[in-house]
C-alpha positions in Angstrom: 134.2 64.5 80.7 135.1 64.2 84.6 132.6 63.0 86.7 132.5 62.4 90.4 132.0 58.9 92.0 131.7 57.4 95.2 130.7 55.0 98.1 128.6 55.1 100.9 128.0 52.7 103.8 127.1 53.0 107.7 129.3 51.4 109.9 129.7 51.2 113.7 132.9 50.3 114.5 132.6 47.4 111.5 130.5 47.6 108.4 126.9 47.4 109.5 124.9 48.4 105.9 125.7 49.6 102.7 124.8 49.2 98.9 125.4 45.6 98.9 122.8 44.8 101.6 120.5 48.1 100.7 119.8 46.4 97.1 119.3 42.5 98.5 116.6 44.1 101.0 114.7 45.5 98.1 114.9 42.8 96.1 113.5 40.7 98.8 111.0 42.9 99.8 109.7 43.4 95.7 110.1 39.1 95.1 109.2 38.1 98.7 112.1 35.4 98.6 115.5 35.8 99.9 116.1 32.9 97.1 115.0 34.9 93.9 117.0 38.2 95.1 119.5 36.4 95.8 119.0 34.7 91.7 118.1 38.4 90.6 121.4 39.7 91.7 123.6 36.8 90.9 124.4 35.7 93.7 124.1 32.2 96.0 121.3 32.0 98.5 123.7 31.2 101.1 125.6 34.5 100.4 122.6 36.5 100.7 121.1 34.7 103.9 124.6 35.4 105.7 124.5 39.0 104.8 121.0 39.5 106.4 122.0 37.7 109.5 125.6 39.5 109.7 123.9 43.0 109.6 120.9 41.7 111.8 123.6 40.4 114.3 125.5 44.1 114.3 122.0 46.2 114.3 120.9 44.1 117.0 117.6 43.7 115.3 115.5 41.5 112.6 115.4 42.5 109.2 113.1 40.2 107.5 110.3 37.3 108.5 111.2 33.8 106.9 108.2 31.3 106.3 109.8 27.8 106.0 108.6 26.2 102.4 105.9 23.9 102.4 103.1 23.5 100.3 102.3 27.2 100.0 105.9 27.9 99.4 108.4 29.6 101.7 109.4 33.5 101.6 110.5 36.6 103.2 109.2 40.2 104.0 110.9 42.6 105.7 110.2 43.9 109.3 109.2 47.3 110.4 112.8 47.8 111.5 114.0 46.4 108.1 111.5 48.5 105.8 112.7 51.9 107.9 116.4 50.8 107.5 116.0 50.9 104.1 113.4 53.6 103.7 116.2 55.9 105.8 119.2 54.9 103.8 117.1 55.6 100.2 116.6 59.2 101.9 120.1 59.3 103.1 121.7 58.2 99.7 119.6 60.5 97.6 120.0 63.9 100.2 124.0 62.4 100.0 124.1 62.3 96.0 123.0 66.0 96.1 125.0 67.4 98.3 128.1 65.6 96.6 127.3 66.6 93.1 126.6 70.4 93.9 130.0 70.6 95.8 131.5 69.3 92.6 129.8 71.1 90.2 131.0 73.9 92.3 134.2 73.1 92.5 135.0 71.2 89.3 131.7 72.6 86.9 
């Protein structure tokens, strides 16, 4: 059975945010440690970290508060600017998803 797949991402002359960075947000923002998403999607801490600060860098704004780990531990939470990024993009990426699979259920259904 044919089905129809695809990619979306915002960019702005370079890549600025897509599914890679979408999912690492929400994962920080559930675990409230850039470490553990980073763990939870297999991949290094350092690799996740330079993500957020390459698309913080493009966006020209902060995506996430960092507490340095002490006693009470470290950890991360998203900004206001970071919990609308990825509140929009969720709405985008679903409105996106319809509209794609009622043009191809119209044309290939």
């Amino acid at each position: 059975m044919m089905q129809v797949r695809y990619k979306l991402w915002l960019e702005e002359g370079e890549h600025v945010f897509g599914e890679g960075l979408f999912e690492l947000l929400q994962e920080i923002d559930r675990l409230g440690s850039i470490n553990q998403a980073a763990r939870s999607l297999k991949m290094s801490y350092r690799q996740a970290w330079g993500q957020v600060k390459k698309a913080e860098e493009r966006l020209g704004q902060r995506l996430l508060f960092t507490r340095i780990g002490g006693e009470t531990g470290g950890g991360a939470e998203l900004t206001p600017e970071g919990r609308s990024l990825v509140q929009r993009y969720r709405q985008f990426k679903n409105e996106a998803a319809g509209a794609i699979e009622t043009a191809f259920q119209r044309y290939f259904g």
